[in-house]
Every structure is written in C-alpha cells, then in structure tokens.
C-alpha positions in Angstrom: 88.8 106.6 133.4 87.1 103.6 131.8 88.5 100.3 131.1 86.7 97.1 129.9 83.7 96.5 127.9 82.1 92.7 127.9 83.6 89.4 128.8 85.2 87.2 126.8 82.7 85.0 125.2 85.0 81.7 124.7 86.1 81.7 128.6 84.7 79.9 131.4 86.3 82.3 133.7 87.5 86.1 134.8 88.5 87.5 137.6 87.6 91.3 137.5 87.6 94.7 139.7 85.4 97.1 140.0 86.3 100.8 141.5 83.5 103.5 141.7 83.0 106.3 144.0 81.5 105.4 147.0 77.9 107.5 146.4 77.9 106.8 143.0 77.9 102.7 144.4 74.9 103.5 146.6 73.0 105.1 143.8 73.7 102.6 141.4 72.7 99.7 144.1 69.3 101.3 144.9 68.1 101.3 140.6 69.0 97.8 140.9 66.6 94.7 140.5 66.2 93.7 144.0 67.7 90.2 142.9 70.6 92.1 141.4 71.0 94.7 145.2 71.0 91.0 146.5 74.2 89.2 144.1 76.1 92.6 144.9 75.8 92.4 148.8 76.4 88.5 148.7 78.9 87.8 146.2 80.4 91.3 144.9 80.4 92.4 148.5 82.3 96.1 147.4 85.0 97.3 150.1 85.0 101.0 151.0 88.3 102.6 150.8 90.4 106.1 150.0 91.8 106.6 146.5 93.4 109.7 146.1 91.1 111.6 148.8 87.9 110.2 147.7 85.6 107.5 149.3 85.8 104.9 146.7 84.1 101.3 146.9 86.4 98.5 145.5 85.4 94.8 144.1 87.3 92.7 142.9 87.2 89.0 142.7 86.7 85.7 140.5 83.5 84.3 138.4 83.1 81.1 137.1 81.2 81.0 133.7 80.6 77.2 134.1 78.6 75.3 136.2 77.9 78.3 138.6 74.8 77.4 140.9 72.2 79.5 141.1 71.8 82.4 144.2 68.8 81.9 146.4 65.8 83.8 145.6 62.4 84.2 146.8 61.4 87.2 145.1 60.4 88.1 141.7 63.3 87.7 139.0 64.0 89.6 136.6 62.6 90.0 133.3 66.0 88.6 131.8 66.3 85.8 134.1 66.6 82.1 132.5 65.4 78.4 133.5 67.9 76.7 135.6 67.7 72.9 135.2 70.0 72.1 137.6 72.7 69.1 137.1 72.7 64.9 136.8 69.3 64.1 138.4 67.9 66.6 140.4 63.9 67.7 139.2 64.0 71.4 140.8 64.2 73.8 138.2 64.3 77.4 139.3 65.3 81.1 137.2 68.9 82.2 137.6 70.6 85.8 136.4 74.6 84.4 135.6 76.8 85.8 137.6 78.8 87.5 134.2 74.7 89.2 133.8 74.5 90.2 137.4 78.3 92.5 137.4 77.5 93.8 133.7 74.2 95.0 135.2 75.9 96.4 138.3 78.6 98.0 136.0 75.9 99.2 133.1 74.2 101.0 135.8 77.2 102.8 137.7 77.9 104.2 134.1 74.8 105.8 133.5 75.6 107.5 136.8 79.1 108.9 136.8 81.8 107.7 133.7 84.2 107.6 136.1 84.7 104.1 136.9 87.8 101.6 136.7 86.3 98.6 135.3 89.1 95.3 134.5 88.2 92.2 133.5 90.9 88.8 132.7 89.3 86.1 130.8 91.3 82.7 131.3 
C-alpha cells in the first residue's frame, strides 16, 4: 500500500505518518546522508511496533514549513543543502536541509527499498 506523494506547496504546515517495515527502516537509514540518519533519529524518532505480525517502525508527527530553525550540524551537508540566514539581527549563517526535504528523503529512499509503505501527509 502507498499513499501520498509531495506536500502541499501553499501550506506552512502537515502533520504526517510514516509506517515501513522494521528492516526495510534500518536499510533505508544506513543509504542516508549522515545529516539526514541524524534529522530521523532526532526529530522523526520512528517507534517499533506489530502490525498485523510484522515488526513495523511507525512515525508520525507535525512539521512546520515556516520559520523552522535549523538542526545542529558539524558534518558535511549535503549537496542540496541551502544558506540559512537566520532571523532579525543575528550574523551566523549556516546550511540547513528543511525538515519537508529531510522526511521526503527518508520516504524516497524507503521506496526504492520495499513499495510497501503507508505514507499520509495533512497540509493545514
């Protein structure tokens, strides 16, 4: 099963989930980015749990399109990474991935692995 394909582009939010089986997960985490492995274990932080018999991992929460801060990095970004200018008066400028980047990544690559993924996105 298959559900969802891209955000909304208009929103400034969406909460989503994300349920893959549980080796496809740790597969999918290790062809990651290392800045990408990091925004899953920080902010996607997948549950295991049983669906149906199987080990399954389960994430589900809320992103903010606007105004989202930057994760904390030290490594090398990505090649799609962008300038982050941060707000009013601060100087530091730094890369950031958005999160909306970082989850489509995550998904893109659980897809190539196994099609059998539930993937639902609300745009408010």
């Amino acid at each position: 099963m298959k559900i969802r394909n891209g955000f909304v582009s208009n929103s400034s939010s969406s909460s989503f989930v994300v349920v893959c089986k549980e080796a496809v997960h740790k597969e999918a985490v290790k062809k990651l980015h290392p800045y990408y492995q990091q925004w899953v274990k920080e902010f996607l932080n997948p549950e295991k749990q049983t669906f149906a018999g199987e080990k399954v991992m389960v994430s589900a929460g809320y992103i903010c399109t606007e105004g989202e801060d930057p994760m904390q990095w030290d490594g090398e970004y990505p090649p799609e990474a962008e300038e982050f200018e941060g707000y009013g008066d601060e100087t530091a400028s730094t890369k950031y991935v958005s999160s909306t980047d970082c989850l489509d990544m995550y998904v893109s690559v659980i897809k190539k692995i196994d099609k059998d993924i539930i993937y639902q996105d609300i745009s408010c």
